[in-house]
PALUMLUM-808105 format. One record per residue (C-alpha): x, y, z. Coordinates in steps of 0.05 Angstrom, whole numbers, padded with zeros to 5 digits, always signed. Example, Ala and Ser with C-alpha at 12.3 -4.5 7.8 and 13.67 -1.06 7.14 Angstrom:
2
+00246-00090+00156
+00273-00021+00143
END
This chain:
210
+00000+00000+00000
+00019+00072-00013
+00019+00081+00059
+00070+00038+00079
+00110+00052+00012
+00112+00129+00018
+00186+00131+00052
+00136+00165+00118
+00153+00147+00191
+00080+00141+00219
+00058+00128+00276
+00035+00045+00297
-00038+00052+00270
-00099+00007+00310
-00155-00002+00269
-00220+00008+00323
-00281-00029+00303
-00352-00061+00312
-00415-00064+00297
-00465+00000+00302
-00491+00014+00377
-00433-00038+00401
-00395+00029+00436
-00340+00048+00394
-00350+00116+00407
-00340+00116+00486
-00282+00062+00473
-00249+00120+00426
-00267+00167+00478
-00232+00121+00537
-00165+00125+00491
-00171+00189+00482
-00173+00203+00558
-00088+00171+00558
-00073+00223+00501
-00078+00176+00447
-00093+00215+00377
-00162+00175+00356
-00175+00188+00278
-00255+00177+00256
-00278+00144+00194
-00344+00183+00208
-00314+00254+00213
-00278+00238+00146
-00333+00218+00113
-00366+00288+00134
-00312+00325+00118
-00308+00282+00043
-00379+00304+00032
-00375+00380+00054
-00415+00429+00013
-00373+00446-00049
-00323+00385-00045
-00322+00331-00101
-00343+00277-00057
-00417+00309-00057
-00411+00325-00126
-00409+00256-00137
-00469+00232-00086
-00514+00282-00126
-00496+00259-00189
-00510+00187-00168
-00570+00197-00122
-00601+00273-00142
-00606+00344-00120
-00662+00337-00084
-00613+00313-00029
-00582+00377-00022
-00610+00420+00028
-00607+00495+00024
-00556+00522+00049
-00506+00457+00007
-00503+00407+00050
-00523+00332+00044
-00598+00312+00073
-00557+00254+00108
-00618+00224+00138
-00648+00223+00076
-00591+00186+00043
-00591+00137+00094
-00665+00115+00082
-00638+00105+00012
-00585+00066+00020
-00610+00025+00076
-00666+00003+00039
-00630-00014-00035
-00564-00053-00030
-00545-00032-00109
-00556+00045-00070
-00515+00028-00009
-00456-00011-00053
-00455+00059-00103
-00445+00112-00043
-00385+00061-00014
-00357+00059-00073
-00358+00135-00075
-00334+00149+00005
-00299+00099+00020
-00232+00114-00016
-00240+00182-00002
-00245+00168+00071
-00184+00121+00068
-00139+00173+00037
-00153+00231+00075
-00157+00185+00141
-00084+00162+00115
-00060+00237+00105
-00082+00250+00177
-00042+00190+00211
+00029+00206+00166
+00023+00279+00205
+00007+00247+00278
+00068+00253+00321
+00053+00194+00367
+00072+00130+00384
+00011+00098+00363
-00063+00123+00336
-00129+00097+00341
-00165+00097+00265
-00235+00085+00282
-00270+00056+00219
-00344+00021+00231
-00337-00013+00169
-00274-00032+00163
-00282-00108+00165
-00335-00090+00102
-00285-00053+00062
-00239-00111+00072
-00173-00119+00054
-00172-00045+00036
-00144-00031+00108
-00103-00079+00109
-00041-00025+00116
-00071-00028+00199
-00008-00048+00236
-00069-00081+00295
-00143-00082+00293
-00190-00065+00359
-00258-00094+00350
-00302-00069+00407
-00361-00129+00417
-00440-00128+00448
-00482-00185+00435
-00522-00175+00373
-00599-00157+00420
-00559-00101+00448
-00539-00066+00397
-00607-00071+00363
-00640-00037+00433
-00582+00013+00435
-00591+00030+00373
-00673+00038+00383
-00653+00086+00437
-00590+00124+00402
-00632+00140+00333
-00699+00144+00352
-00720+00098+00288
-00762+00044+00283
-00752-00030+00294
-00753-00044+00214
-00697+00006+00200
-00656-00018+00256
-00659-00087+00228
-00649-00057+00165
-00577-00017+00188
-00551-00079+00229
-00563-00130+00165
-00524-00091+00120
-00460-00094+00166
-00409-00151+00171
-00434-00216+00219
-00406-00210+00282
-00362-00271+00271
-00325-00241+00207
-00304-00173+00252
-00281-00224+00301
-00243-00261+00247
-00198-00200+00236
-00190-00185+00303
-00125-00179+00336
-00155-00157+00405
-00232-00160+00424
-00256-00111+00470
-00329-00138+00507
-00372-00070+00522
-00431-00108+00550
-00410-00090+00623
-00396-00029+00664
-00360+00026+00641
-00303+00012+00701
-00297-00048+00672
-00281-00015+00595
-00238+00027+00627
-00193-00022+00651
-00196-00067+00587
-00175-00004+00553
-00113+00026+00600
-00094-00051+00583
-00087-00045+00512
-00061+00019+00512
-00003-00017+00554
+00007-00067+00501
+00000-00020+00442
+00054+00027+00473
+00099-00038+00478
+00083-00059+00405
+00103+00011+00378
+00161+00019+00410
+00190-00053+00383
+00165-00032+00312
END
């Protein structure tokens, strides 16, 4: 990958996944907390999509204006009924953010001065090997009923939708399968905490042997 090719020292980079609701967020937020630089997939993909940029040039040209709202920015919640309800919709828009989110999430980590970051991607294990340039992946886990009632509660959607968003992600078992380290959020936050000081421990280690 370019990214390892470019002749750039970079920092160790930890991939942080898992499936929607599962807590990735608060896990980012817990590494955060020890002063670890944690780079979002999400953010990117906002920022790839901002009024004006060629990223939402492309979504409009695929999808139609009637998604852009007035003042040039993307109706995102109307995208997502789109895409959540069409595969063929759902596979066009990766195709579209997706590298754009991997090369600007890329240019971010070459200027980190750290000894390791956090990239977190929620779809990483569906955009597959394309990350494969991840020196260690994270995958945070809940058991497949919570993260359908956190999600309920999080999005204020219905049940359909919800069943909708969590088929169109990776099984469970495949984010497993690229795991390195798996990180159970089902208990108390203490409990997280801990699991998390932990890794950041062993990912300190691993850079420094790198």
């Amino acid at each position: 990958m370019a990214e390892r090719d470019a002749g750039t020292v970079r920092p160790y980079a930890v991939g942080l996944t898992g499936g929607i609701a599962s807590g990735k967020s608060t896990v980012a937020a817990a590494f955060a907390e020890l002063d670890v630089p944690v780079l979002d997939a999400d953010q990117a993909a906002r920022a790839v999509l901002a009024p004006h940029s060629d990223g939402l040039h492309a979504v409009i040209a695929r999808f139609g204006a009637n998604l852009l709202r007035d003042d040039g920015s993307l109706d995102r919640a109307a995208l997502r009924h789109i895409v959540f309800a069409d595969t063929e919709a759902r596979h066009a828009l990766q195709a579209i953010v997706h590298p754009r989110v991997r090369i600007l999430l890329a240019e971010q980590l070459r200027a980190l001065d750290a000894p390791y970051a956090m990239l977190a991607i929620p779809l990483l294990r569906e955009t597959w090997p394309a990350y494969a340039w991840l020196d260690r992946i994270l995958v945070v886990d809940v058991p497949e009923a919570m993260q359908h009632a956190r999600l309920l509660q999080r999005d204020d959607i219905d049940a359909a939708l919800a069943d909708a968003m969590l088929a169109a992600q990776a099984a469970r078992a495949a984010r497993i399968a690229v795991a390195h380290d798996v990180l159970d959020n089902s208990g108390p936050l203490d409990a997280l905490r801990a699991r998390v000081s932990a890794l950041h421990a062993q990912y300190l280690r691993l850079a420094g042997a790198r």
